[in-house]
N, C-alpha and C positions, 0 to 999 in steps of 0.2 A: 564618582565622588562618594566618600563612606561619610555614613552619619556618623558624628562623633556622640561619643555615652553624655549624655547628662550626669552630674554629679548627681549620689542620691543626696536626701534629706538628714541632717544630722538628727539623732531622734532625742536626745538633750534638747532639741530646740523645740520640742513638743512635750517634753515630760511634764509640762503641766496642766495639761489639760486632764490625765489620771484626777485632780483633784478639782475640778472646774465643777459645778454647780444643774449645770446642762446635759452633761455628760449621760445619764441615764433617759434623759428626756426626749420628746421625739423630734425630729429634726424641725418641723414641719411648725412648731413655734419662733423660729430662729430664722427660716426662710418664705419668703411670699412665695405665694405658689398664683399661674396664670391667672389673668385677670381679677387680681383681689387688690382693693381699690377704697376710699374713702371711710368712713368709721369700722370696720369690717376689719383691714390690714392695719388702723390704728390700736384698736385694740389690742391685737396682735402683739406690735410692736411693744405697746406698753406690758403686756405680759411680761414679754421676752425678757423687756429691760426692768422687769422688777426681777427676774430672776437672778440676771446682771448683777441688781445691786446688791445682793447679798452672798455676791460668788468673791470667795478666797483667792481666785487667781484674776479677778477684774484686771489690775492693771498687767497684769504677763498675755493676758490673750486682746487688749486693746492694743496693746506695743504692738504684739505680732499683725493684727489686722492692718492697723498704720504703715506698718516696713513693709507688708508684704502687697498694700495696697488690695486687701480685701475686695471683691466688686461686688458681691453678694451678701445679703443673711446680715443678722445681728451679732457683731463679736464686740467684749468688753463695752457690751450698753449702747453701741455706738450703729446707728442705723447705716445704709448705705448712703444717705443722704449728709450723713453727721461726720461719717467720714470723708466723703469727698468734699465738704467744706474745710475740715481741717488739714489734710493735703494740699488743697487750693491755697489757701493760706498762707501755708508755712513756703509753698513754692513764692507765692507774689514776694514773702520776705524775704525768699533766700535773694530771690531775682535783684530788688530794691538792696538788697544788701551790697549785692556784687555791682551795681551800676552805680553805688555810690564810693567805694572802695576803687574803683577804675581811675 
């Protein structure tokens, strides 16, 4: 059996991150790194996401974290935690949507 290629990545679907806010910074405010935990990784976090709020592509690099289901790191503001409530979410609604339309 042959691996089939993966498609690559359209790189339009990244061109904005060239202007994104974070881009020059180090990764390592954007991502936890092992065992960091309780006021420590909050702070962090709050950095991250003041950086966030003054970045010109906020909402083009939330989208993408959203569709792409992010599992890591701070993207468009949004923690790991902030995303998978708002995918939790939007699923219970699709779900509730489609079992009332049946």
């Amino acid at each position: 059996m042959t691996a089939q290629a993966q498609p690559r990545p359209i790189a339009s679907d990244w061109e904005w991150q060239e202007s994104a806010a974070c881009r020059e910074l180090p990764t390592e405010m954007f991502f936890y790194t092992d065992g960091e935990r309780g006021p420590r990784r909050k702070n962090r976090e709050n950095a991250a996401k003041a950086i966030c709020a003054s970045c010109p592509v906020l909402q083009a690099c939330r989208k993408q974290a959203l569709t792409l289901a992010e599992p890591y790191g701070i993207w468009g503001g949004l923690t790991e935690e902030d995303r998978q409530a708002i995918l939790s979410r939007n699923q219970k609604i699709g779900s509730e949507s489609f079992s009332t339309a049946s």
